[in-house]
C-alpha positions, -999 to 999 in steps of 0.1 A, spaced: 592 512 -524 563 502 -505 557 471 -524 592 463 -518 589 465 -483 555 445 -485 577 417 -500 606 419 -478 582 419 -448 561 383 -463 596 368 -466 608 380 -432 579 367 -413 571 330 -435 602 318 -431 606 329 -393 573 319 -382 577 286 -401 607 275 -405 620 243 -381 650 250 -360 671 225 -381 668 254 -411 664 277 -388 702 269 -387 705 279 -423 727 304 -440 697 305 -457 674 319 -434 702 342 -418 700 364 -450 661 361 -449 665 376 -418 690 403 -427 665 413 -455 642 423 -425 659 445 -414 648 468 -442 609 467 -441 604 486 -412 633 511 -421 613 513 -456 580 520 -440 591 543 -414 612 563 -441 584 563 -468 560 577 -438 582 607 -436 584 611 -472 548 613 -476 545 640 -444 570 659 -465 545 659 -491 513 665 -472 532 691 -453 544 711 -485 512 711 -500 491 725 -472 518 752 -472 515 761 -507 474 759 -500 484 787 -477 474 768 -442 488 781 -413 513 761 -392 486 753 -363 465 742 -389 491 721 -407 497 707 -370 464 695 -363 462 677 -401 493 662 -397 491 652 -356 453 637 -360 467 617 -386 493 603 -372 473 600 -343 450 580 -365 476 553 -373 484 551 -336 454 539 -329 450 517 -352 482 500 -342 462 496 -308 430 481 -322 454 457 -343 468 447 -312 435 447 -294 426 423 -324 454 400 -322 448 393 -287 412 384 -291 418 361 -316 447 347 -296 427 348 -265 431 320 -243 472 318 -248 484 354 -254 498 371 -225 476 405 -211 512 423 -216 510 418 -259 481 444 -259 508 468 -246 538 453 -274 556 484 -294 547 476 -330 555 492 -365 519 507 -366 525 523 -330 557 538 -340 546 550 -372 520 569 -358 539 584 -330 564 593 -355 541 613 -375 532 631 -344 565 641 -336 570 652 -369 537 672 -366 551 688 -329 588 696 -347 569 712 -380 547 733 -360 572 747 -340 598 758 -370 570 769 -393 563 789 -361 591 808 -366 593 810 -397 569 821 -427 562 793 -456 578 812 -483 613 802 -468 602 776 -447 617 747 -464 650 749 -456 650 749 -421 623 723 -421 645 701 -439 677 708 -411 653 707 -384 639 670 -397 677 660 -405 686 674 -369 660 653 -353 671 624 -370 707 622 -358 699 634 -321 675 598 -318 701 582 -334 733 596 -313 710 592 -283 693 556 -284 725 538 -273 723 558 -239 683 556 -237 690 513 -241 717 511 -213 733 542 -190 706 565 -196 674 538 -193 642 555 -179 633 529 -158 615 547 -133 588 549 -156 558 524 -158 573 498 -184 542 500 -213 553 541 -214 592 531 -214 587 507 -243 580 535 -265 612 550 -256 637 517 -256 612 484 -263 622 475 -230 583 456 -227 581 439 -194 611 421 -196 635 442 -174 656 450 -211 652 463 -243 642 442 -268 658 440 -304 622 425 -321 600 456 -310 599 492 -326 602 519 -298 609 558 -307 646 554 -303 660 546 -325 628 539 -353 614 572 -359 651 583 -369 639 566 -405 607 587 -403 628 623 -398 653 608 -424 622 609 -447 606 639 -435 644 655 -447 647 636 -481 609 640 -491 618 681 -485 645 682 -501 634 668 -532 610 691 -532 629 720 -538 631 738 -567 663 727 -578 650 692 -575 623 697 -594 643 715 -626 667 686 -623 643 653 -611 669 628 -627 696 639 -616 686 644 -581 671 607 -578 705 595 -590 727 615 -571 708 596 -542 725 564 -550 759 571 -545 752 595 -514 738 564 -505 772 545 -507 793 574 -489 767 569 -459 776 531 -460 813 534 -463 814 559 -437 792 535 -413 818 507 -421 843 533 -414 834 542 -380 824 505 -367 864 497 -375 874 522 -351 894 507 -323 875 532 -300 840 541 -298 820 568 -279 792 545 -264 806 525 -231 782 499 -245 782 495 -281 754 468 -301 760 474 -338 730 456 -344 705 472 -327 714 505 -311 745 519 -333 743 551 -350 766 531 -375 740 510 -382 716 536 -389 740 550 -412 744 518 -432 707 510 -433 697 550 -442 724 546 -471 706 515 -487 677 532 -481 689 562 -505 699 535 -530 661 519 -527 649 552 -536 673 557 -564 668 525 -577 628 526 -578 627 563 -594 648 547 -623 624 511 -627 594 532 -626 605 562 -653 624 538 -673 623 502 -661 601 476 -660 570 494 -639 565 513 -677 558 482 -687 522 471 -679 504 460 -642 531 460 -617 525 435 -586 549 455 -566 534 493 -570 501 471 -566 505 459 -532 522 493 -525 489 511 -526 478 490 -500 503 481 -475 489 485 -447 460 456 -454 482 438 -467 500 439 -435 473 439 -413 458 406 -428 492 386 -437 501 384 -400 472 363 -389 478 341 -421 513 335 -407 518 341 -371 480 338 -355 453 307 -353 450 306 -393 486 300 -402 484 284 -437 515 261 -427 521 247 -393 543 271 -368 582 261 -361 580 227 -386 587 234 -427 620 226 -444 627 258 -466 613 248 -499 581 243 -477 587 277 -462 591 293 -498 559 275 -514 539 289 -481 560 322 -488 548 323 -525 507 314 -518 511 341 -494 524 372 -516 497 358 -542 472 362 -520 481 397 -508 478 403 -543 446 393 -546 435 411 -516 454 440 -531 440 440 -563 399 435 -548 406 464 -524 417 488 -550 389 474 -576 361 479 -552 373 510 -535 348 536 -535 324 517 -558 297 508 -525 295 543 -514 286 554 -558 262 522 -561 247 537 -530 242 571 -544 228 556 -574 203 542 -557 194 567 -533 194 596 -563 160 614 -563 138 602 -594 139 630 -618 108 654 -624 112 649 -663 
């Protein structure tokens, strides 16, 4: 699923970042960019998966919930702040025409981060409560919970309910509002992102139960069509002739909308269980899990290649089968990256040992 977001994500930003406004035009490149609206969903969703994960473990390692806080808070403080230093980075190398405000911009790696933390502060407090031999449950309602209250409530933290009396890099977290006087739709604040994260934290618990693990299969495919009940009853609700929200953006702020995306997101998950256990990732290599395993260099580097000083195409001036051929040089040499980060992971800090390893006295 990573991988799949990893691809998504190349496609999103090559043809945005280089595509002339005459395709820009395109139907072509207005279902590129409907296609990105799944990357950072996927991301954001897998990062509460794996905290589910992590967080089951430590409790079946018998770590108590203070402990299990300060694992799971430092690391999602660690991803924080690396989404600062890869903003810090980006304006260095942009130095000269990037605005002061972009080392303030609310960014997937930001959100991810804080969204961990917040799972660590909502895990503490139930396991708190609770002890771990019947802790999952409520975990899994309280994640759940948390997920439809920043849905239900990002509408009103965009428009009626704005907290604009606060300095606008804190407000961006909340709304993306930046310092542009309004929310905007291209950055990642808390509301309504890290909805995908709790959606995660809930789903990677719940498949952790011990029904779900006597009946894996079936589990993974009942996600599918739970999947398509979440869509159809997003559908459903947009057709109202009446909504709740006295200002109402499908797009962007709808609960609908998170709805619809969490359902295709079930159907991702579904979908990827049944091409790894049985599809073609049995097969042999698999590009896709490949550049899953390291998603986050891959992101990290990518950008520059396409949106900084060292775009591989010119900016704003391709036709679209220019666009794909950048698009297709550009996933191949992720791959690449992909494939020398996992090969020499780990071997400099063994070639090191083996050279510092005291002669032997035989």
């Amino acid at each position: 699923m990573r991988g799949l977001a990893c691809i998504l994500m190349f496609q999103t930003h090559c043809y945005d970042a280089w595509l002339s406004p005459d395709a820009r035009k395109s139907t072509f490149f207005m279902y590129s960019q409907l296609g990105g609206t799944l990357p950072a969903p996927l991301f954001l969703f897998l990062a509460g998966i794996s905290f589910a994960l992590v967080t089951k473990s430590l409790l079946e390692r018998g770590r108590a919930p203070n402990q299990i806080a300060k694992i799971t808070i430092r690391r999602g403080a660690e991803i924080f702040g690396l989404g600062l230093l890869f903003r810090l980075q980006e304006y260095v190398i942009a130095w000269g025409w990037a605005p002061w405000s972009d080392l303030f911009r609310v960014d997937i790696l930001n959100t991810i981060g804080m969204s961990m933390m917040l799972m660590g502060v909502v895990c503490w407090i139930v396991l708190a409560m609770r002890s771990a031999r019947d802790s999952l449950l409520p975990l899994t309602l309280a994640a759940a919970g948390a997920a439809l209250t920043i849905a239900l409530l990002t509408p009103l933290l965009w428009t009626s309910w704005r907290p604009d009396w606060l300095p606008w890099p804190i407000e961006s977290y909340i709304n993306g509002v930046h310092n542009l006087g309004v929310p905007q739709a291209w950055l990642f604040p808390i509301f309504p992102w890290s909805a995908f994260a709790f959606a995660g934290l809930a789903v990677g618990l719940l498949f952790q139960s011990r029904w779900t693990q006597l009946h894996e299969g079936h589990a993974f495919a009942w996600a599918a069509p739970l999947g398509i009940v979440l869509i159809l009853a997003a559908r459903w609700l947009d057709a109202l002739p009446h909504q709740f929200y006295r200002t109402y953006d499908y797009w962007h702020t709808s609960p609908n909308f998170f709805l619809l995306r969490l359902g295709l997101l079930l159907m991702i998950l579904s979908a990827c269980y049944a091409w790894c256990r049985w599809g073609a990732a049995q097969w042999g290599f698999s590009p896709v899990i490949q550049l899953g395993q390291t998603s986050l260099l891959v992101y990290w580097v990518h950008i520059e290649l396409v949106y900084g000083r060292v775009s591989i195409l010119p900016k704003k001036a391709e036709n679209i089968f220019g666009a794909t051929t950048g698009l297709v040089i550009i996933t191949l040499m992720m791959l690449s990256l992909s494939l020398a980060r996992t090969t020499l992971k780990g071997r400099g800090f063994k070639d090191w040992k083996l050279r510092h390893r005291p002669a032997s006295a035989t």
